[in-house]
N, C-alpha and C positions, 0 to 999 in steps of 0.2 A: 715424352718417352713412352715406347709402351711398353706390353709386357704379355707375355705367353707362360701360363703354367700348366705341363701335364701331371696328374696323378698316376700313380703307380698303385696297385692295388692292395698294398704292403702297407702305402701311406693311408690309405680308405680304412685299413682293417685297423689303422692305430686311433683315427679320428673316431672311429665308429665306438671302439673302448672307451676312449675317454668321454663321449658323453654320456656312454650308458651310469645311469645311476647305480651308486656301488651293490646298496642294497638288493636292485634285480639281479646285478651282474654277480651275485653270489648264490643265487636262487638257479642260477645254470648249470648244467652238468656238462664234463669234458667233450661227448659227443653233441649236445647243442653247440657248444661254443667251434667246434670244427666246423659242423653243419653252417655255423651264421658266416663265420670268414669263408667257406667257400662260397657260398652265393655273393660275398661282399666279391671276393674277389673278380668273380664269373661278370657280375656290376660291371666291374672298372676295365674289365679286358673288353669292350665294346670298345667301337672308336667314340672316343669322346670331340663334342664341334670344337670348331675354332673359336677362343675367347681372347680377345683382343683387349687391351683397357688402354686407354691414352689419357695421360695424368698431366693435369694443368692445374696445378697447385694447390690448392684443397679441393678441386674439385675433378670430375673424372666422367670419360666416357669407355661405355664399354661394347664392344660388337661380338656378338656370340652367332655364330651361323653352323650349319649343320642340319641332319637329317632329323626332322618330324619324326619324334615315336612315342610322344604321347596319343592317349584313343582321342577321338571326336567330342566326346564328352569332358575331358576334361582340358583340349583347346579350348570351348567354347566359354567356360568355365573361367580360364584362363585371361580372353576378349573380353568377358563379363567384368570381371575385378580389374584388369589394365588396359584400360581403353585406348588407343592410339592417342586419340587427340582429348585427351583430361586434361588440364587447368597445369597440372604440374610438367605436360611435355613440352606445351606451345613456348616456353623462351628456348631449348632446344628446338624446335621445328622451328626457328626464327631463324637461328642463328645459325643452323644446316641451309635454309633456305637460302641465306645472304649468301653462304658459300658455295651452295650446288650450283644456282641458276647461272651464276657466271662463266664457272668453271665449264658446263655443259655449251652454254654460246661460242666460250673457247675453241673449242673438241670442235664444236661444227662449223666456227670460220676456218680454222686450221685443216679440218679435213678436204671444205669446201676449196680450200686455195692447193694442194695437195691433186686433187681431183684436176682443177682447171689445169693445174702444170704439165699435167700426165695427158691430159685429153689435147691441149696444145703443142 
């Protein structure tokens, strides 16, 4: 089963309270704390990517896709700390593997036979 969650910017600005620690969140004045939920909000009106999760019983996959907008510096940054192929992706790259290459052979005898019908 998966699952799709959007936030709403309402929800962002209740998250964003409840971790603030009590003792800062009292150090604020009434136009700071305007000032932070408006930009919280300004945040969450951007389109947010598509996040996917497919749940297979304690464990889970998730695909997030969407437009690039972090800088260059801190992609690479990003490459740096989560390497495609570390130690902890290869039994997922295994087990993607078992399922793409097939599936892809599929798509091309099926196109290929598709093709022949229409050219004969």
């Amino acid at each position: 089963m998966s699952e799709s969650h959007a936030v709403s910017g309402d929800e962002e600005i209740n998250w964003f309270w409840e971790e603030m620690e009590g003792d800062v969140l009292a150090t604020l004045t009434a136009d700071q704390r305007i000032a932070i939920e408006n930009a919280v909000r300004k945040s969450a009106a951007h389109a947010q990517p598509a996040d996917m999760r497919i749940y297979l019983g304690k464990y889970f996959i998730r695909i997030i896709a969407g437009k690039e907008r972090r800088n260059k510096a801190r992609q690479k940054q990003d490459l740096k700390n989560n390497p495609f192929f570390a130690s902890k992706n290869i039994p997922v790259l295994i087990i993607f593997s078992i399922f793409w290459i097939p599936s892809v052979l599929y798509i091309v005898a099926f196109l290929k036979s598709v093709l022949k019908n229409l050219i004969s």
